[in-house]
C-alpha positions in Angstrom: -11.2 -27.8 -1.4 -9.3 -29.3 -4.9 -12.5 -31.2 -5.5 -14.9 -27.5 -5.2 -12.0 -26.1 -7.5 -12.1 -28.8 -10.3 -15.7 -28.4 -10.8 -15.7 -24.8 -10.4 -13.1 -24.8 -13.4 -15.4 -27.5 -15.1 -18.1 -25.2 -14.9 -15.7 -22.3 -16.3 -14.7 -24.4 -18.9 -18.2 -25.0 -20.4 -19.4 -21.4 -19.9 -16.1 -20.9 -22.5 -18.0 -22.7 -25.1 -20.4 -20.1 -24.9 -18.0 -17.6 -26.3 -19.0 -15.0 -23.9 -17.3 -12.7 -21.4 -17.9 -11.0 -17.9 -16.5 -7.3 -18.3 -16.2 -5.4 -14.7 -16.3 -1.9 -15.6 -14.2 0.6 -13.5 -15.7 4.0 -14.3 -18.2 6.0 -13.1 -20.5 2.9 -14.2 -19.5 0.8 -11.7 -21.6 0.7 -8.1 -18.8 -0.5 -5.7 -15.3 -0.3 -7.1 -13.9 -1.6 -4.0 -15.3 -4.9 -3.9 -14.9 -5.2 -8.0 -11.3 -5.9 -6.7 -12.6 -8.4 -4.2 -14.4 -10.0 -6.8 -10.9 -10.3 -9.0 -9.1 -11.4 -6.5 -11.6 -14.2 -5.8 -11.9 -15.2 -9.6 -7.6 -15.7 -9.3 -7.6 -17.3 -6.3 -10.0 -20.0 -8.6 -7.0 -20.2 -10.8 -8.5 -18.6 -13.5 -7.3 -15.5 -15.3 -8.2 -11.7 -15.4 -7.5 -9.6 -18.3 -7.0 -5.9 -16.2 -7.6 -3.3 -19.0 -5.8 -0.3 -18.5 -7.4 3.0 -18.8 -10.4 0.8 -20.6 -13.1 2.9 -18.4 -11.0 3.2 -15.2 -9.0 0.1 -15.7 -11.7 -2.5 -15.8 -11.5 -6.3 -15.3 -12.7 -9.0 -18.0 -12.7 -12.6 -17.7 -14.4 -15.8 -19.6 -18.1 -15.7 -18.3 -19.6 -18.4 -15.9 -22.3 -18.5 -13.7 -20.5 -18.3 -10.6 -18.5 -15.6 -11.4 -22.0 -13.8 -12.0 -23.3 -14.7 -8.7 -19.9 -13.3 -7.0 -20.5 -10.5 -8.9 -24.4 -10.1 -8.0 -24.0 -11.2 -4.2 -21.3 -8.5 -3.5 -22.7 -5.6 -5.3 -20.8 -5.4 -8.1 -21.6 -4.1 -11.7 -20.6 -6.2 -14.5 -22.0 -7.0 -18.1 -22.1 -10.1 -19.9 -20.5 -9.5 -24.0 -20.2 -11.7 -26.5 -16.6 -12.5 -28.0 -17.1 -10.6 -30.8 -17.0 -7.4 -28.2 -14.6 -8.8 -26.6 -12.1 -9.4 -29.8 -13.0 -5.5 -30.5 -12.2 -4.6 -27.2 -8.8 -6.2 -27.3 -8.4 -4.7 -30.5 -9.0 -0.8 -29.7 -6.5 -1.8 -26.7 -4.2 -3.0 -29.0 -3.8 0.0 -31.2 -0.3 1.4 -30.6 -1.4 5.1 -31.0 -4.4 4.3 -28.1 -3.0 4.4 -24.2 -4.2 1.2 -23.2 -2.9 -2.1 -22.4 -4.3 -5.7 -21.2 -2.4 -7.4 -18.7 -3.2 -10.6 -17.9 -3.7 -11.1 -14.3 -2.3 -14.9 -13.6 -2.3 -16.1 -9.7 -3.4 -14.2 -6.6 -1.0 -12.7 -4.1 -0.6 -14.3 -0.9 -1.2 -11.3 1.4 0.4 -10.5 4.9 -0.2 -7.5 7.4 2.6 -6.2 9.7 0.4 -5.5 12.3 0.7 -5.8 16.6 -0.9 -8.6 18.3 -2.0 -5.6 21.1 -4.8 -3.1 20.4 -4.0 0.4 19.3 -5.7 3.6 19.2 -6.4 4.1 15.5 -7.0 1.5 12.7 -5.2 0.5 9.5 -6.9 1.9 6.2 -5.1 -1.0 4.3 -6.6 -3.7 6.8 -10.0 -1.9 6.6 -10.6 -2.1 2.9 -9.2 -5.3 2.6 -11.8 -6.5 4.7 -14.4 -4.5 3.0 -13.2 -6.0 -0.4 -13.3 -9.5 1.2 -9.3 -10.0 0.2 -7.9 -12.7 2.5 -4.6 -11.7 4.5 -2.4 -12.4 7.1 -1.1 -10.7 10.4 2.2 -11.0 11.4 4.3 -8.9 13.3 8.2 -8.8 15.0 8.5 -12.6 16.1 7.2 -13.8 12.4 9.3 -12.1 10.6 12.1 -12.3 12.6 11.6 -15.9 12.4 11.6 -15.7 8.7 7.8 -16.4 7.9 7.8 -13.7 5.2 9.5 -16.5 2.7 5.8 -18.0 2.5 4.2 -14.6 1.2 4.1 -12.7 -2.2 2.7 -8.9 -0.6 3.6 -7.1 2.7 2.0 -3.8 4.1 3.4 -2.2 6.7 1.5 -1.1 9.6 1.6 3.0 11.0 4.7 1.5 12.8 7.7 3.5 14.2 10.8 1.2 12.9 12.6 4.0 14.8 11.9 2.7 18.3 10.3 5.8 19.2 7.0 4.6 19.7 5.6 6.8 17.1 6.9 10.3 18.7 3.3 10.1 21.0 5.7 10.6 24.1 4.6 14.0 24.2 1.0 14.2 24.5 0.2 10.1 24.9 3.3 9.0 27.7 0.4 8.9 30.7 -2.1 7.3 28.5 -2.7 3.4 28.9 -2.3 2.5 25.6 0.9 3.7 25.2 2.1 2.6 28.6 1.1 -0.6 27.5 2.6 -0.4 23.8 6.1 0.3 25.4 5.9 -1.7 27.9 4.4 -5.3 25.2 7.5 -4.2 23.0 10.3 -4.1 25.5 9.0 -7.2 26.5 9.0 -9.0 23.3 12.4 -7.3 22.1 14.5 -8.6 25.3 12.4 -12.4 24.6 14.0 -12.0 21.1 17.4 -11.4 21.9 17.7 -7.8 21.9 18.5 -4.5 24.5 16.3 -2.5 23.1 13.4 -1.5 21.0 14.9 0.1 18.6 17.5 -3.0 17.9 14.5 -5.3 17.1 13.0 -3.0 15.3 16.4 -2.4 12.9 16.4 -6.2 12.7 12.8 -6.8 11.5 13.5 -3.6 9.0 16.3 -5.6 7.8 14.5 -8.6 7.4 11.6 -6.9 5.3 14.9 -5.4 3.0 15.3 -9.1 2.4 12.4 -9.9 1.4 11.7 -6.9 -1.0 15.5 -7.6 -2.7 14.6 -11.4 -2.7 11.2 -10.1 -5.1 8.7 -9.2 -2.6 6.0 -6.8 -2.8 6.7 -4.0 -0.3 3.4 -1.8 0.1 3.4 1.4 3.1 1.1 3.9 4.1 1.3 6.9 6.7 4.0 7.1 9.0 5.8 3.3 8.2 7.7 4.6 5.2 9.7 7.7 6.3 10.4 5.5 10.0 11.2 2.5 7.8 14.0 4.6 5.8 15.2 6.3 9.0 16.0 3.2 10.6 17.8 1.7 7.8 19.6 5.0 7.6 20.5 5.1 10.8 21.8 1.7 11.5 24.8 1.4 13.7 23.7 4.9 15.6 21.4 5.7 18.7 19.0 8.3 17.5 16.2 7.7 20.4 16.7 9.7 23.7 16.1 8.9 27.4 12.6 8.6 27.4 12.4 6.0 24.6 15.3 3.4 25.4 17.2 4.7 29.0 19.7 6.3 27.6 21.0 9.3 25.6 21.8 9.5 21.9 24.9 9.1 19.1 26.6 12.4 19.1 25.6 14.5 16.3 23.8 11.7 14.8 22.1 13.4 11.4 26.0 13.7 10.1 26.1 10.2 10.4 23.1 8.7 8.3 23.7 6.7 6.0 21.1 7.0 2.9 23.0 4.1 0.7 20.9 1.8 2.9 17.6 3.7 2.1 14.6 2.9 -0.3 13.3 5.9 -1.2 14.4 9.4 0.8 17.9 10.8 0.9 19.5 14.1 2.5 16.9 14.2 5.2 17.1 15.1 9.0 15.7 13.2 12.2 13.8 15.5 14.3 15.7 16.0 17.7 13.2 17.2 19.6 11.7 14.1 21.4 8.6 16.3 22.1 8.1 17.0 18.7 5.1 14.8 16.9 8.0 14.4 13.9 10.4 11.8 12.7 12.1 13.5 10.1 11.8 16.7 7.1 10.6 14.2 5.2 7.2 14.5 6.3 5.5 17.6 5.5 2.8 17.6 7.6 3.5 21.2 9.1 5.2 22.8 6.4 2.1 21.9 3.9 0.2 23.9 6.4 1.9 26.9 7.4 4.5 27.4 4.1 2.0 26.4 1.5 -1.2 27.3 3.1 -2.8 23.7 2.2 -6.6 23.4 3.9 -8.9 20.7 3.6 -10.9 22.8 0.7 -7.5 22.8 -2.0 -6.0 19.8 -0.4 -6.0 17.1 -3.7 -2.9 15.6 -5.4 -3.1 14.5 -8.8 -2.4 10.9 -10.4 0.5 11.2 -13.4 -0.8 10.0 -16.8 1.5 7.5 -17.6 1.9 5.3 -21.0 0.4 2.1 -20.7 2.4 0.2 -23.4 5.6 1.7 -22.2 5.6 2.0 -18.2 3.0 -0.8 -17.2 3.7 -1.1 -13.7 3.3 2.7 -12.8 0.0 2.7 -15.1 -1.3 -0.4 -13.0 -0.5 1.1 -9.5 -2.7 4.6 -11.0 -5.8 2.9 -12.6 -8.6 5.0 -10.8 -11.8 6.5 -12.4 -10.4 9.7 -11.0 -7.7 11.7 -12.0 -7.4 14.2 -8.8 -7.3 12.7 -5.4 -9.0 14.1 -2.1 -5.9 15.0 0.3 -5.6 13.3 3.6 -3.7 13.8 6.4 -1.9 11.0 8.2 1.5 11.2 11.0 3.2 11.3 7.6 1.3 14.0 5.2 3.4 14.2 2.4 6.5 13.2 1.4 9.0 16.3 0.8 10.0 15.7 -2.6 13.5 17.7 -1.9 13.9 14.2 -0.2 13.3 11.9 -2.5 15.9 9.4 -4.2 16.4 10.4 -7.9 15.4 6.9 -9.4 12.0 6.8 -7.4 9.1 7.4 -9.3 6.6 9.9 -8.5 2.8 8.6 -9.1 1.6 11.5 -7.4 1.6 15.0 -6.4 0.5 17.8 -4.5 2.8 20.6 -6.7 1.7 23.2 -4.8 3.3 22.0 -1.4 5.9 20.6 -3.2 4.9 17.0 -2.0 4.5 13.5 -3.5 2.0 11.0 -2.0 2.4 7.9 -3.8 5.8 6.5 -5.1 7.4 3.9 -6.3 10.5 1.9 -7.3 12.5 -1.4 -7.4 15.3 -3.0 -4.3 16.9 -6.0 -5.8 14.4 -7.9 -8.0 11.3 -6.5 -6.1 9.6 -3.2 -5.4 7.7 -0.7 -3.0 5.3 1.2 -3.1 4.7 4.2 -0.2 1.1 6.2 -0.4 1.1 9.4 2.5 -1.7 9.8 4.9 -3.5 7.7 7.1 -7.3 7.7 5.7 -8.5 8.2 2.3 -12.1 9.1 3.4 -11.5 10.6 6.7 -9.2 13.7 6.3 -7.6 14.1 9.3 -8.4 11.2 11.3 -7.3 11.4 15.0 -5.7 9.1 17.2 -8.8 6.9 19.0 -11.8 8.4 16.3 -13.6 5.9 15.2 -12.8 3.7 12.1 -14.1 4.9 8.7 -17.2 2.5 7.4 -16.2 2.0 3.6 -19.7 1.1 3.0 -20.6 4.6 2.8 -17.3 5.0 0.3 -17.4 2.1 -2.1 -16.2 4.3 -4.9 -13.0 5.6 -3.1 -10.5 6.7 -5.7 -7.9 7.2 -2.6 -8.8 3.4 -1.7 -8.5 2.3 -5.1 -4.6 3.0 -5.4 -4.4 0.8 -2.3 -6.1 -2.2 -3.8 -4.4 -1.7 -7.2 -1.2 -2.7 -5.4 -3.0 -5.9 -4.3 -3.8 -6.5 -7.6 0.0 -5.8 -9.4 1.9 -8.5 -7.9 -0.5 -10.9 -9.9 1.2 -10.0 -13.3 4.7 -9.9 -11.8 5.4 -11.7 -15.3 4.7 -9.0 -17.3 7.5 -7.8 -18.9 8.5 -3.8 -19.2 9.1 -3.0 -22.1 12.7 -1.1 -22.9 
């Protein structure tokens, strides 16, 4: 494998002498902007470096041309254009201009990517798994035992699977508790907690949260989608307290348990309620799946949330996380919607909004020296995909501007370096 990457970055070396660069443009240009961050990803992982040009056409990618990268580029569909250095010195120039919103970050070493995902099957897929597949990004699964064995040391990037950290098995109990799949689900977790050490469900799960705390404050790269970043924040919140009844653990509940939250020991959401109800499909007022409906009157015809328009020079890491040839975002449902914003810590940024049912669905902020990043809703292209439907084929969606904030947070912890300016 060295040997294949010395000559590749022989052969980089001589196309330099050429003078000439690959630009990867990211508007309305480009014919799969999916895999155009497969194809970056793949040029890092060669240990050689990307220029990402924000809000240069949708936030393209540029690097020093050679044939191979022009294959890649060719073999998986993607649109690029070959430009001398002269239009790439003019390029950098324009971007340069402190009255133009643009900026070039250099993109320096690929992320090592892991999944928190079950070893058992489950009813629905993962939209982050799915197009990192489709964009041919390599990554990991691990679950409870690897990172309660510390394995997340070895990795730069975690996404969290739709998991309940709440031990409440996703509040299915309702409709799902004489399906086999669930049957199944509790059944492979109790298991695996009480071979880790643990009573219950809910203890493990508090433990792996705790472990994944760790690793953000230690400068990971926390990235969550759906339902894993309001259960996430509950359990955290909730440490020390038994919020799952009966049906979920054995036995009953902390008395009066929503006075006793703690939200110092949240990421993002503060102030908020657990759901009591065990039948209810709800963790929390956090998610405003219902309320978006019946308060707001949101349907699938004026469901969109719009990207804020933020200054590149100034506030690079929220520009990177928004590069999209779109502005406004196709709604999607999800077990989490929305998240409330009435809920949402002070010092989180809001990336965007649905202001009409006064909801964000993609935040962000910093824990320790690292950061998270939580997007609402379960399926970018499918809008409100059900438990066992089948999984969506990106193939018929490779210009996704919902999938494209996914796989700019692949991208961001490759110019960790970067410096904010203050």
């Amino acid at each position: 494998m060295k040997k294949l990457i010395s000559i590749f970055l022989l052969l980089v070396t001589a196309s330099v002498t050429q003078a000439a660069y690959i630009l990867i443009p990211m508007d309305l240009q480009q014919k799969d902007h999916l895999k155009a961050y497969g194809v970056a990803y793949w040029v890092l992982k060669n240990d050689v470096e990307v220029h990402w040009l924000l809000n240069y056409r949708g936030g393209s990618f540029m690097v020093k041309d050679a044939k191979e990268i022009e294959s890649e580029c060719t073999v998986r569909g993607v649109s690029f254009e070959i430009i001398a250095d002269a239009k790439s010195t003019s390029i950098l120039t324009e971007i340069a201009d402190p009255e133009v919103n643009m900026e070039d970050v250099k993109l320096e070493k690929a992320p090592k990517m892991a999944v928190y995902s079950p070893k058992f099957k489950q009813p629905w897929d993962d939209a982050v798994t799915l197009v990192l597949k489709y964009a041919e990004i390599p990554y990991d699964v691990v679950y409870d035992e690897e990172i309660l064995k510390d394995k997340l040391i070895t990795y730069d990037w975690l996404h969290l699977h739709h998991e309940d950290f709440t031990g409440q098995y996703g509040k299915f109990w309702a409709q799902y508790r004489n399906a086999g799949w669930y049957q199944e689900q509790q059944k492979t977790l109790e298991a695996s907690a009480k071979s880790m050490g643990y009573e219950k469900v809910s203890q493990m799960k508090l433990a792996v949260a705790k472990k994944i705390r760790d690793f953000t404050a230690g400068g990971g790269f926390l990235f969550a989608m759906c339902s894993a970043p309001d259960s996430y924040d509950i359990a955290l919140a909730a440490d020390g307290l038994d919020i799952c009844e009966s049906m979920f653990d054995g036995d009953g509940t902390t008395p009066n348990y929503n006075q006793k939250l703690d939200y110092s020991k949240t990421f993002a959401f503060t102030n908020f309620l657990c759901e009591t109800n065990p039948s209810e499909y709800k963790k929390s007022n956090i998610d405003n799946t219902m309320p978006r409906v019946q308060k707001y009157g949101v349907t699938q015809k004026n469901d969109l949330f719009t990207l804020f328009d933020f200054s590149a020079k100034w506030d690079v890491v929220p520009t990177m996380l928004c590069q999209n040839h779109e502005q406004i975002i196709k709604g999607f449902w999800g077990q989490t919607t929305g998240f409330d914003k009435s809920t949402i810590k002070p010092n989180v940024l809001i990336m965007g909004e649905n202001k009409a049912a006064n909801e964000a669905r993609y935040i962000h902020g910093e824990f320790g020296k690292g950061t998270f990043t939580f997007y609402s809703g379960h399926d970018p292209e499918d809008y409100q995909h059900r438990v066992e439907d089948p999984p969506t084929d990106l193939a018929l969606h490779p210009n996704s501007p919902g999938y494209r904030l996914i796989l700019n947070n692949v991208l961001f912890p490759a110019a960790k370096k970067k410096k904010q300016k203050t």
